[in-house]
N, C-alpha and C positions, 0 to 999 in steps of 0.2 A: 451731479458732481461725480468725479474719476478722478481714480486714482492708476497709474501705472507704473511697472517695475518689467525689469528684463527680467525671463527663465531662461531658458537657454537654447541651446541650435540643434536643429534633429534633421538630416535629410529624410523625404517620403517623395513616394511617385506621385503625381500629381494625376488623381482622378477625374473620372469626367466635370467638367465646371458648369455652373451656371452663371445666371445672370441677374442682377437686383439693378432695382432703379427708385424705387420711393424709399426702401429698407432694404438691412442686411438681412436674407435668410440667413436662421442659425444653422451650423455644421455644412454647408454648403460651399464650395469652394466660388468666389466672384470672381468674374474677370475684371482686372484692375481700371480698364477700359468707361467698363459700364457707369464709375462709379463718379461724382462729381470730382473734375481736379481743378485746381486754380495754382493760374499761371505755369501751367507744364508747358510743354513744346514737343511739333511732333518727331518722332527718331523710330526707325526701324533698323541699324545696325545688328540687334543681337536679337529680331525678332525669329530668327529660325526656330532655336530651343525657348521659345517664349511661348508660355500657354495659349492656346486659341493665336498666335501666332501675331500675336501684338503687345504691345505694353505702354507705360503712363511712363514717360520720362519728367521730372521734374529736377531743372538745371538751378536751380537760384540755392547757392551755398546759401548758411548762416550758423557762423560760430556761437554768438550769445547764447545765452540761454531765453528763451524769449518763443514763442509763437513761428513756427516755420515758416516762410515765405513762400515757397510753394509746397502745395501736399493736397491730400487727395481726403475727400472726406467721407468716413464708414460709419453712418449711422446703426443705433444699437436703439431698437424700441424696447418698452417698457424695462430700463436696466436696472439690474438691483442683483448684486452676489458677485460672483467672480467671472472671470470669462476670460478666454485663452482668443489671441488675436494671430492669425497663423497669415505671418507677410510673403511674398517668393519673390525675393529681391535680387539684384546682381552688382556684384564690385568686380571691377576691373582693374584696380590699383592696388591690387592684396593685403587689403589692410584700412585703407584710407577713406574709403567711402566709408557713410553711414549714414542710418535716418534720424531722425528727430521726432517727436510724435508726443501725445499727451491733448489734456483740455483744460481750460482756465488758466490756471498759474504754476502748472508742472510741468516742463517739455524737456525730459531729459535726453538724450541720445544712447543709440548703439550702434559698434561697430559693428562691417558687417565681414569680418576676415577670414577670405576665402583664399587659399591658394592650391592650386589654378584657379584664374577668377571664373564665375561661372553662377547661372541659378541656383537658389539654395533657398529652402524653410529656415527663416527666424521666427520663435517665440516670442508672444508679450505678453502679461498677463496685467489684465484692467480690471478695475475693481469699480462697482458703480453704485449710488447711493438710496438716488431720489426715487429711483422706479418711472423717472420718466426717460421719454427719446432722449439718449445723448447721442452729440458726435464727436466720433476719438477723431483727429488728424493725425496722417502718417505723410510725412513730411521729410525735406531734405534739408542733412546738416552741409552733409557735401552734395555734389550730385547722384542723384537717385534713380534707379530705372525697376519698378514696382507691377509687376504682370498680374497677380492673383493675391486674394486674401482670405481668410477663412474665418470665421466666428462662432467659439466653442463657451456654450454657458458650462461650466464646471461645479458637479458636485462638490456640495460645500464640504461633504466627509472626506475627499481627497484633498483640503486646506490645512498648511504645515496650523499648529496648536501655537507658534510660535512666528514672529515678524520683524526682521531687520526695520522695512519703512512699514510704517503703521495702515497698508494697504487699505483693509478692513478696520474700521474704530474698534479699538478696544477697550473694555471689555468685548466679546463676543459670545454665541454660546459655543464656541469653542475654545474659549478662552482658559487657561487653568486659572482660578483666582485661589491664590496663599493667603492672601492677606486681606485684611475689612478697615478702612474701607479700599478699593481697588482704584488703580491709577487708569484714570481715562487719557486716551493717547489716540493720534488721526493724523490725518496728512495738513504737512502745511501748506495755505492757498496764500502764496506772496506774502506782500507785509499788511498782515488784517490780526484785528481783535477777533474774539472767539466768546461764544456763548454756547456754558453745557447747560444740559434739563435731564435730571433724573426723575421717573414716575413711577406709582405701582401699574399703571395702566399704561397700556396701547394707546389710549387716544390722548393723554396727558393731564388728563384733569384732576388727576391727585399727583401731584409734585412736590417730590422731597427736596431735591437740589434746585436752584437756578442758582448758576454763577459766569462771571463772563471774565475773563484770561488772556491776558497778550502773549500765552504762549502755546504752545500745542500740545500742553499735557496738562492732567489736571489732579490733584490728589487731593479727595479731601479730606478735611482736619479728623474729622467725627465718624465713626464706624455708621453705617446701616443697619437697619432691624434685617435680619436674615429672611430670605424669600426672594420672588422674582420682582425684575426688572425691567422696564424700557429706560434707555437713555441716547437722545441726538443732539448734533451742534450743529450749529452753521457760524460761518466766517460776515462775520458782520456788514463787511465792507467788500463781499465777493461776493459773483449769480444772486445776486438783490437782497442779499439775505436768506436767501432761501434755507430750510432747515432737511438738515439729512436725513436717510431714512432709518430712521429708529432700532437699535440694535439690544438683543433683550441676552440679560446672563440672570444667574442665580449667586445671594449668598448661602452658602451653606450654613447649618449651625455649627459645626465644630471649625469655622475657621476665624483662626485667631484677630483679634482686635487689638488694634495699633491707634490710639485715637493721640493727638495730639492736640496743645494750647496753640491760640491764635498766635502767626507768622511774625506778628508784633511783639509779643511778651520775649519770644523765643529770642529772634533778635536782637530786644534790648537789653540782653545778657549780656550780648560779645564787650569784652573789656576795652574798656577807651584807653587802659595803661597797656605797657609792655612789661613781660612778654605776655604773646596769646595764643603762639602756635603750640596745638598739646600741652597747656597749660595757661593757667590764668595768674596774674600778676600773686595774688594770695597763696593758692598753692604752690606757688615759686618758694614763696615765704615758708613755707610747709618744707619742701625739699630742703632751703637752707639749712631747718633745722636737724631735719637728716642726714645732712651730708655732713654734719659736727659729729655723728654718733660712730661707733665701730662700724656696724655695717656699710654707712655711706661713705664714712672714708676709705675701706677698703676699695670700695667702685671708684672711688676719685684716684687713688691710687696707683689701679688699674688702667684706667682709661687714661691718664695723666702721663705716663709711660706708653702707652700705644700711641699718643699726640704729640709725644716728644719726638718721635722718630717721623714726624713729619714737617715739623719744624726747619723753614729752609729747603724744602727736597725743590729739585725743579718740578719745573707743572709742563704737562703736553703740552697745553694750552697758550701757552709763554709763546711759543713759535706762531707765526702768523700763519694761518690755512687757509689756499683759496677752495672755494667748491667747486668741486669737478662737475665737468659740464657734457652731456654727449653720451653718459656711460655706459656699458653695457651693465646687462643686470649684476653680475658677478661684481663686475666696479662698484656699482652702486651700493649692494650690502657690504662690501667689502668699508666703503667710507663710511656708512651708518653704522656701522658697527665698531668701529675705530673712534670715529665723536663720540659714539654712546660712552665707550670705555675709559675715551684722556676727560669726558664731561667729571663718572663718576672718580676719575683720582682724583679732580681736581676740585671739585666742590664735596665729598661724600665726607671728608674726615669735617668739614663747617659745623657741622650739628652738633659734632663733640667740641671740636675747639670753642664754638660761640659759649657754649655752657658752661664748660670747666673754667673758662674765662669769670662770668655771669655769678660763677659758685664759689672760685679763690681768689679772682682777683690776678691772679696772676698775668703779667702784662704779654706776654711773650706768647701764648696761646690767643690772644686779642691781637696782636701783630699780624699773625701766621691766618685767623681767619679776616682780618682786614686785607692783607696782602692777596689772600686771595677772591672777597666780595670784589676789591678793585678793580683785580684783570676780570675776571667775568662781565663786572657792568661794563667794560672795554671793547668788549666781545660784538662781532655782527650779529644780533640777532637775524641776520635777514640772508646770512652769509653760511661760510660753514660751520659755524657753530647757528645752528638754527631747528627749529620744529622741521622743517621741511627736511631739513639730512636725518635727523635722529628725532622725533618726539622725547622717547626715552632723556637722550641726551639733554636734550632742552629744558626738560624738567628736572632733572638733577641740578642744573646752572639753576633754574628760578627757585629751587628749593635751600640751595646753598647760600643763597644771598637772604633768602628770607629767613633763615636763621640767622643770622649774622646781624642783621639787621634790628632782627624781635630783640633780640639780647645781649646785644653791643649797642643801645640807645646812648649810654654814657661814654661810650668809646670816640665814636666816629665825632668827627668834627661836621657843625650843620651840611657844609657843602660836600662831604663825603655823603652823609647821609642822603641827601639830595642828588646825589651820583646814581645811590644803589637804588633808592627808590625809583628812580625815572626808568633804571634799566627792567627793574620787576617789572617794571609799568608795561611798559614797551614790548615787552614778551609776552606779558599777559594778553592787553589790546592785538597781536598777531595771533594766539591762537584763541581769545576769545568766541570768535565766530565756528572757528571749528568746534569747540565746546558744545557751546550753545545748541548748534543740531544735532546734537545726543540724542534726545527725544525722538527725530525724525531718523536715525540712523544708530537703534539702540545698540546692535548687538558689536561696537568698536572695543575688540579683547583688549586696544593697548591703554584707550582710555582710560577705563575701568581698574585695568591693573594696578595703575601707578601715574598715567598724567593728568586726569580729572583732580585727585588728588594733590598730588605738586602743585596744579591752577589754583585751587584752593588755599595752599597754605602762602601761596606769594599772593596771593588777594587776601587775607587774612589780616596777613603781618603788613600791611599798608593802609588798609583798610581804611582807618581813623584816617590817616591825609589825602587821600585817591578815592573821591566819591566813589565810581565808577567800579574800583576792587571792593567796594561794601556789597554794589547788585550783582557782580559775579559771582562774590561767595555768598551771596543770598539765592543766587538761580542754583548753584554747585550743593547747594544744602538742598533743598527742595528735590533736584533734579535725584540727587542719593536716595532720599526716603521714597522719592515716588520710582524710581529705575532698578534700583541695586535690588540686589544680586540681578542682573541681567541674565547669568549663566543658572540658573537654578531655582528652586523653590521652596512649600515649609520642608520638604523631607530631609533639605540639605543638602542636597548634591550640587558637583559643580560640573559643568556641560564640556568645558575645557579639557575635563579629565585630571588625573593623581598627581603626574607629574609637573604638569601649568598651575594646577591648584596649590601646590603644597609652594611651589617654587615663586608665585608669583600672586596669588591671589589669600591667600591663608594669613598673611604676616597684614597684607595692603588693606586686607579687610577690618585688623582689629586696630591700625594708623588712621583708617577714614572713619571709624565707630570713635575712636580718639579726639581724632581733629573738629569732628561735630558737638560731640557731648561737653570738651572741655567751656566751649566756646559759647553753645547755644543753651546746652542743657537736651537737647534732643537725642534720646540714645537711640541706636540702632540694635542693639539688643532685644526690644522691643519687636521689631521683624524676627519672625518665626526661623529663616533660613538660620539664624544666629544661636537661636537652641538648640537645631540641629545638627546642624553643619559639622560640630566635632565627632559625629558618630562617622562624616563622611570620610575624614583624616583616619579614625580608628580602623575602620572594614579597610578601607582601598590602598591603607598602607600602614599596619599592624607594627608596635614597636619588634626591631630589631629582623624585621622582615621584608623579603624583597615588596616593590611597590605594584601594582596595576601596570597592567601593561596598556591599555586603551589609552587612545589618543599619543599625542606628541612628548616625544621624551627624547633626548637628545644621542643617548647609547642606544646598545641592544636592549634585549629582556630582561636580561639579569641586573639588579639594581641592590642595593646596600642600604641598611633603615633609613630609618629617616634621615634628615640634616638634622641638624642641632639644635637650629631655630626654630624647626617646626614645633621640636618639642619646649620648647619657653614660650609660644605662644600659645600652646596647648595648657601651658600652667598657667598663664594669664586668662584665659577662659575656664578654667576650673575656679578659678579665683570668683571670677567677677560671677559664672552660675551657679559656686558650688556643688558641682559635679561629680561625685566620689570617682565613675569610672575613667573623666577627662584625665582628674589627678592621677589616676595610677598610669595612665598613657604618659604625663608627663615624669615622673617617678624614671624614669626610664636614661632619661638624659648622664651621659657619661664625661663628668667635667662640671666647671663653675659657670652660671647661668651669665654672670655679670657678662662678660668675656662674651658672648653672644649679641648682644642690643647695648643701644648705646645709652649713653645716659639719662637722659628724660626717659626711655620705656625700664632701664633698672629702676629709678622711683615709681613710676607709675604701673610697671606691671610685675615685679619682685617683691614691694613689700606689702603683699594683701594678702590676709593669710588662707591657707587651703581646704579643703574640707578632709578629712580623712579618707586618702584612697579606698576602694573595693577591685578586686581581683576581675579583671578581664575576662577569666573565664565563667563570671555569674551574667555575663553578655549574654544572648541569643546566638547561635553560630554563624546564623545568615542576616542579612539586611537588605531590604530593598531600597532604594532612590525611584521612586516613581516619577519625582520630579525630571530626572536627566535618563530615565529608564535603564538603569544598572542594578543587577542585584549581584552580590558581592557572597559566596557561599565558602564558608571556613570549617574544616574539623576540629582544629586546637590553635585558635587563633591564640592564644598567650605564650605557647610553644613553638616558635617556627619551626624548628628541627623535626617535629613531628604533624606538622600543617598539612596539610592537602588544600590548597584554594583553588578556586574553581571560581569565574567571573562571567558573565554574560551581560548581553547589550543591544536593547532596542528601545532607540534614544527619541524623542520627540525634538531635540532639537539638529535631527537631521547630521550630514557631514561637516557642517561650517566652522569657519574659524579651527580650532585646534584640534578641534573634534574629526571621526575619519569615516569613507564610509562606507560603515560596521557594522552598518544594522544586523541584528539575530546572529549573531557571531558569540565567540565565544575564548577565553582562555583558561589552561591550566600550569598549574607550578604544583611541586610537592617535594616536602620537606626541604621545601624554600630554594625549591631551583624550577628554574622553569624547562617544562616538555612541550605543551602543545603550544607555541609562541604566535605572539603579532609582528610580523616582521615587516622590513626597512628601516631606513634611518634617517635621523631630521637633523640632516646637516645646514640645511638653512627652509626656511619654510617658504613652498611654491616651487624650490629651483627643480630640475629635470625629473632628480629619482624620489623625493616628496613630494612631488604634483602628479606622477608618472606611476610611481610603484606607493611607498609608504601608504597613501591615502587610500587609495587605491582598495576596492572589495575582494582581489585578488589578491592581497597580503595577507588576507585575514582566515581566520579558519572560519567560513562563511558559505555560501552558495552562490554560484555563478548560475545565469540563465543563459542558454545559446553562448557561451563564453564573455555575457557580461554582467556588469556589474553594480552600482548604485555611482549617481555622479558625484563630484567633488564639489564642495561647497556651495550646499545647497540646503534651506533649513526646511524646502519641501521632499526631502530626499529622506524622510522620518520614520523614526517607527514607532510603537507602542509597548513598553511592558504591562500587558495583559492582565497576567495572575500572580502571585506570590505567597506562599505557604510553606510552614516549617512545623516537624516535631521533634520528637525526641529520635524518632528513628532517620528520617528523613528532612528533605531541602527539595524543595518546588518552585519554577519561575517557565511563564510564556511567557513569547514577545510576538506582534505581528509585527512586518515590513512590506507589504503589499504594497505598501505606497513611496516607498524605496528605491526603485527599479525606474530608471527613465527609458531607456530604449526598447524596453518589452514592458508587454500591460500583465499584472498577473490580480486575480479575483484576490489572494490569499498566501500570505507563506506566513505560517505559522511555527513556531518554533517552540518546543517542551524540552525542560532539564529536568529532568527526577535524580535526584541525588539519595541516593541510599545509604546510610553511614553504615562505614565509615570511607567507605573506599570504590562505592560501584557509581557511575552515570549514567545515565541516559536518554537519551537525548534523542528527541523524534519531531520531525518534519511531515508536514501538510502544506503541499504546494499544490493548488486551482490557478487555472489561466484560461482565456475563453480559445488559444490557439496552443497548438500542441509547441512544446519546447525540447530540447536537451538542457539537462542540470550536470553541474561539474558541481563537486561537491569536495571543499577544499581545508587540506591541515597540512601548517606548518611545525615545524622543529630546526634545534640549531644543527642538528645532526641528520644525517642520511639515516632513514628509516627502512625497517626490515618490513618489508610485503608481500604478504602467501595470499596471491590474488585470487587461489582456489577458494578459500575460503574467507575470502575480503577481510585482512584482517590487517592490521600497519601496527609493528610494534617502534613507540617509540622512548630511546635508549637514553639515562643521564649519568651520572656519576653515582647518583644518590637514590634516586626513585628512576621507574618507567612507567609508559601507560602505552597499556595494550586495546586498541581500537577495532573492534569488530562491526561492518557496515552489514547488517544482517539482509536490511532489503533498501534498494531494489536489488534485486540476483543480476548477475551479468553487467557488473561495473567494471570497467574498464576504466587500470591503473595505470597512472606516470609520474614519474620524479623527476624535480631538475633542482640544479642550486644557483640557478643566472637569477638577476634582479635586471628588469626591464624596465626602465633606464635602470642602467649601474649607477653602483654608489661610487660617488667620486668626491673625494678630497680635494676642495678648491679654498677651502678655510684655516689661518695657520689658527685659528682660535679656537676650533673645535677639533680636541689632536685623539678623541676617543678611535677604537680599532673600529673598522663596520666587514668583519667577515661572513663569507659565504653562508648563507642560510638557506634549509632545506621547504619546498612545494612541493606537494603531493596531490594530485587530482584522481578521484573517481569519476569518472562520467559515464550517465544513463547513453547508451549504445542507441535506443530507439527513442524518437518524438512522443511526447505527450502531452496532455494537456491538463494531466494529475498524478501529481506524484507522491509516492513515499517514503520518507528515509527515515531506519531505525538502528541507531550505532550505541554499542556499548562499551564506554572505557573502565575497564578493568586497571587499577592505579594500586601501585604497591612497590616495597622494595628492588632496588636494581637486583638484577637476574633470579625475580621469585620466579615460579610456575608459575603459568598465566591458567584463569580458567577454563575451562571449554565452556564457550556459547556456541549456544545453536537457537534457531529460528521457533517460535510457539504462537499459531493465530488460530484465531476462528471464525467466526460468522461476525462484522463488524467491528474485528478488531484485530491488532498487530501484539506482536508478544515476542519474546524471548525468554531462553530456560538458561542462567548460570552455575554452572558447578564447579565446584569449586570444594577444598577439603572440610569434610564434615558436614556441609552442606549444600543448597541446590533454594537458589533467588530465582521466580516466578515475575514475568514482569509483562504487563500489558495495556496499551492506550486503545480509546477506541478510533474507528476511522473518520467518524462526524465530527467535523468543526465545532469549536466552541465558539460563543458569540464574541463579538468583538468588547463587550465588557466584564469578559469572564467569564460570562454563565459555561456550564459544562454537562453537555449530553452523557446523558447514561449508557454502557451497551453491559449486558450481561458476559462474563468471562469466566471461564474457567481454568484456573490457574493451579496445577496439581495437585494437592489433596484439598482444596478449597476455590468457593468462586467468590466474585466482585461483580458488584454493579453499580458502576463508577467509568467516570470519566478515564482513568487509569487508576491502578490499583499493582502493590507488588506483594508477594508473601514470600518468608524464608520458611524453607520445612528442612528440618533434622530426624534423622531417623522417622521418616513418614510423618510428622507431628507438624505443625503448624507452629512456630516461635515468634512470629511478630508481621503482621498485619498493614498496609500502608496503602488508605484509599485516596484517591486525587478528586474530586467534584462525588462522594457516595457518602456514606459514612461508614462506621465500624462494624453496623449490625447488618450493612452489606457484606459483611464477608464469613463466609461456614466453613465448617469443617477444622475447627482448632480445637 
């Protein structure tokens, strides 16, 4: 069995070839010739620049998805792991050609878009099961002309930790498991039933699970006994049955258990009355009684007056819209973004009108959301109001009607009702299918955000009359508890980053913990990320304090506390955990809650009561997210005015989706303004200067190799946070990103922050490669920076704080600054009218080729125009140093040069650090007046250090 996915296009000179004829040699370059083809034809046009001076034409187009017609077949003996398939293919149509390729029931396609047309290396990467002979077919979608191929088995340690298509079955043992028991997930082979087997053994004779599934994930109800694993499937009704090969993980003991009652009990919860969306007919009953009291009448009265001034408005919608056809990309977002917006005027205020209807009675609120269920079911689903212009869009229109619906039962008249139902229907059945392959295509951010949910509550609210909406939100339940958080795991973090998370996934996460629990009784609370996840909202965006810069945000750097929502739904999760420190994050909120959410989440998440806040600063100052590899480093996070934050980032789940890529990067702000900045701007996502520059390893304060950089969405494009450690005096975090780096190969780049409180960093680099390279070594700021390149030093300037950067080694860096953004930023959106000006790049670069390198930089952070320290350089035998002085004292700091293992462990070197030594990994001391005042070892301990 094989699995295959596209990586990506790399040109290489193409070295001497050989020849295969029974098998592929591995790592050997074939000539395409050699290899068996069916149905090719002969053609020597572009044989000049043709390897060995020939090549496999295969002419037979085939659109389907379906088995190539003609293609060439590359056997792979004894397969089992990964393997990189290296094709040297040629398009002459700049664009339009491509191959086909795959085995059994996967043949997806890649283009092959070259311009000038010409030879060129495509990437594939196959995955293989059984450990026997497979053969992959590389095949034509258009026509194809195929000279050489290459076959690389791939260390399993260079495999992303994480999987858009379920390449490899997981679990794996490189799998992160959060949660007990662990969702099994694989590739789909066409339309086949599925049988998994969980054992303590290899050969299967002690079996804990057998269970068999028509779908391609599997969760089960009941936690595991902690300990190792085998577990394979096979597709019942594919390759004979044959059963895959065995893939083995571990549970840990400390990882949380989720067990849940059989899929039946849960089920027979859902209410056969109306309403059921975020609520059950009984607590309806509950709310009526509160909406009699003061507090619920205030909310009614409230909301009552915000729905009067919609009463009658016109609607976008009103106007008939064709969908544009032809568009260029700019056109395209330009209408997607236009339907998303007339969808949410048009259906967004139903949730409130369907209610306040449902709760007074009042008829004129019942009109207003009738009038508008109407024109919606009226609507093209297939047209411009459609999933295909907008998902977003789309799902606001199914969410609109299905409130309307749940709680306008006594309203509508049967043949209205029978209007909006067929139209929920009908939207639903068109993007059911895309649903559905969630599983096979987990990492969809828009999904997850906000339309898997809407699918659910228009499957919900029909449910009882629409067989069919009962097993969509029975797969939509399932598909949650076993997928969700896709972006994250227990530490909490979200992969998206501060500003997706807070803006998009934060509020959608506790509406879909809502829409389950009301219904089924199954809480998602229960999943670990849920307990944690508010610690993520706390570190990455502190009340009253600017936000994270990583990842996608729509402005610059500077950013304003939170929204308003963030913090009511941070009260609604102190609620439901009783959290002292959530509440005092929530405590925060400036204004009347109600006025934020609408009426179903004021009952259901305002009147629970809270636990007595505790003060923010009984927190830890630093926090890690191992899960999304962020550690988030604060001096006075409950002060912004006096904050120093400090962020770094090496992510496991690579550059994808919102995420950029930043591996071992880093940012600073102080006293809530930002100085070392992530720059570009995300004026729409993908277009020239957000696929070009924004995403880009050159935005980042990061390190470029030979002038590049890590590719753009790519979840093998990964890194690792290493270590994490904190005291009283200090804040510690590695990251590795060796595996980072597509167009250069490097052993190792390792990355260290020692944070010394309250105001010094430092920050040292270990870059291994097996061939010598030049490193540029990269910081931005929103201002032009001052640089005394004699002494590598870049002071950069803010209103409020500065930070003074000393690169102490290597010697002889060679400095430049520019403020151009390559692509520019261009305003082509009238709906994002934020400013995007000129921001400042600053590049170091190593002058000579190496093949090992060292960078030791110290930011010195403190009030705008203090005296900056003097640093200067301190090494010795195995280790790098620097000596800070600074008034009334003098900071000793020093790492060694030996790598630390890749999971932590940390080599010792002895150091001697002015009146006192270390024997430690790194180790920093302050001395006053010759004396030793406070100590700070990294991988040693305390009784490594003398002389105090």
């Amino acid at each position: 069995m094989l699995l295959v996915l596209i990586a990506m296009v790399i040109t290489i000179i193409t070295p001497e070839a050989a020849s295969a004829q029974d098998g592929v040699p591995l790592g050997q370059i074939i000539e395409a010739e050699t290899l068996t083809a069916v149905n090719a034809e002969p053609e020597d046009r572009f044989a000049e620049d043709a390897s060995g001076g020939a090549y496999v034409f295969l002419p037979r187009p085939q659109m389907e998805d379906a088995k190539p017609n003609s293609y060439i077949e590359v056997p792979i003996a004894n397969m089992q792991g990964q393997y990189t398939i290296r094709v040297r293919a040629y398009a002459m149509n700049q664009g339009t050609d491509s191959l086909r390729y795959g085995f059994g029931g996967q043949w997806p396609s890649v283009g092959l878009q070259y311009d000038p047309p010409g030879w060129q290396w495509r990437e594939i990467s196959v995955y293989g099961y059984t450990g026997d002979t497979e053969t992959v077919l590389i095949g034509a979608r258009e026509p194809a002309r195929i000279d050489a191929i290459e076959v690389i088995h791939m260390e399993s340690a260079s495999v992303s930790p994480h999987q858009h298509v379920p390449m490899r079955p997981e679990p794996n043992a490189y799998t992160p498991i959060d949660v007990n028991p662990p969702t099994f997930r694989w590739l789909k082979q066409g339309e086949a039933s599925y049988r998994v087997q969980v054992a303590r053994d290899a050969r299967f004779e002690e079996i804990v699970l057998d269970e068999a599934t028509d779908r391609t994930f599997l969760r089960p109800l009941q936690p595991l006994e902690p300990g190792a694993y085998h577990w394979r499937w096979r597709a019942e009704a594919w390759d004979d049955g044959k059963w895959a090969a065995a893939e083995r993980f571990e549970i840990d003991e400390q990882v949380a258990r989720w067990p849940l009652p059989p899929w039946e009990e849960s089920f027979a919860r859902i209410p056969e009355g109306h309403p059921r969306i975020w609520m059950t007919p009984l607590r309806f009953e509950e709310m009526r009684e509160w909406a009699a009291t003061a507090e619920g009448q205030e909310a009614i009265d409230y909301w009552a007056g915000r729905m009067d001034s919609e009463i009658g408005k016109p609607l976008p919608l009103e106007e008939v819209k064709q969908k544009g056809e032809g568009l260029t990309r700019e056109e395209s977002v330009v209408q997607r973004v236009t339907f998303k917006n007339e969808a949410a005027r048009t259906a967004g205020a139903m949730k409130n009108l369907a209610v306040l209807w449902a709760l007074t009675g009042e008829e004129r609120y019942a009109e207003e959301a009738r009038r508008r269920a109407l024109l919606i079911a009226g609507l093209d689903p297939r047209g411009y109001a459609s999933h295909q212009v907008s998902d977003f869009g789309n799902g606001n229109l199914v969410e609109g009607m299905a409130w309307a619906y749940d709680y306008m039962q006594d309203y509508f008249s049967e043949d209205e009702l029978a209007t909006v139902r067929d139209a929920i229907r009908e939207r639903l059945a068109i993007t059911a299918p895309i649903f559905e392959g969630l599983e096979q295509r987990v990492h969809n951010a828009h999904a997850w955000q906000h339309t898997v949910l809407q699918f659910m509550a228009g499957a919900l609210a029909i449910q009882s009359e629409v067989p069919e909406a009962r097993e969509w939100f029975e797969w939509g339940v399932k598909a949650t508890v076993a997928l969700y958080p896709w972006f994250g795991g227990a530490d909490g973090g979200s992969a998206e980053m501060a500003s997706y998370f807070a803006g998009t996934n934060l509020r959608s996460s506790m509406h879909m913990r809502d829409l389950i629990f009301f219904s089924t009784g199954v809480d998602l609370l229960d999943n670990p990320w849920y307990a944690t996840n508010s610690y993520y909202q706390i570190y990455s965006h502190p009340p009253r304090h600017m936000r994270s810069q990583f990842g996608d945000h729509a402005g610059g750097p500077q950013s304003g506390g939170p929204h308003a929502t963030a913090y009511v739904v941070m009260r609604y999760r102190a609620a439901l955990l009783q959290d002292p420190y959530v509440a005092a994050y929530a405590e925060n909120l400036d204004g009347d809650p109600v006025s934020r959410v609408p009426l179903v989440d004021v009952f259901n998440w305002l009147t629970l009561p809270l636990p007595e806040p505790r003060s923010l600063a009984e927190l830890p100052d630093a926090r890690a997210f191992h899960d999304i590899g962020v550690a988030y480093l604060h001096t006075s996070m409950e002060r912004p005015d006096d904050n120093i934050f400090f962020e770094f980032k090496s992510g496991p789940y690579g550059s994808y989706r919102h995420s950029h890529n930043d591996q071992n990067t880093f940012n600073l702000a102080a006293y809530n303004e930002p100085l070392l900045i992530d720059t570009g701007y995300y004026h729409s996502y993908g277009d020239a200067h957000h696929a070009g520059w924004t995403m880009q390893t050159k935005a980042h304060n990061g390190i470029l190799v030979d002038g590049t950089g890590q590719p753009n969405s790519s979840l093998d494009a990964f890194g690792r946070l290493i270590a994490f450690e904190q005291g009283q005096e200090y804040m510690y975090c590695a990251g590795e990103a060796k595996w980072a780096y597509d167009q250069v190969s490097l052993d190792r780049f390792t990355r260290h922050v020692l944070a010394i409180k309250p105001d010094l960093f430092v920050i040292y680099d270990q870059i291994e490669a097996p061939e010598a390279h030049t490193y540029q070594y990269l910081l931005h700021a929103q201002q032009q920076m001052a640089v005394d390149e004699a002494a590598q030093s870049v002071a950069v300037m803010g209103e409020r704080g500065q930070a003074i950067v000393t690169l102490l080694e290597p010697a002889g860096l060679s400095f430049s600054q520019h403020h151009q953004f390559d692509p520019p930023a261009l305003r082509w959106r009238t709906d994002r009218p934020f400013e995007m000006p000129d921001q400042w790049h600053l590049t170091a670069e190593t002058t000579d080729a190496a093949s090992s390198a060292r960078f030791l930089a110290v930011i010195d952070v403190g009030e705008a125009g203090g005296a900056p320290s003097n640093v200067e350089p301190l090494s010795g035998a195995r280790w790098h140093g620097a000596r800070v002085t600074r008034e009334g004292s003098t900071v000793v700091v020093g790492f060694a040069d030996e790598l630390p293992g890749l999971d932590g462990a940390m080599p010792r070197v002895q150091m001697q650090l002015g009146g006192a030594s270390a024997n430690a990994f790194a180790a920093a001391v302050e001395l006053r007046d010759g004396a030793v005042v406070r100590a700070i070892t990294i991988g040693g301990d305390e009784a490594g250090v003398a002389g105090r």
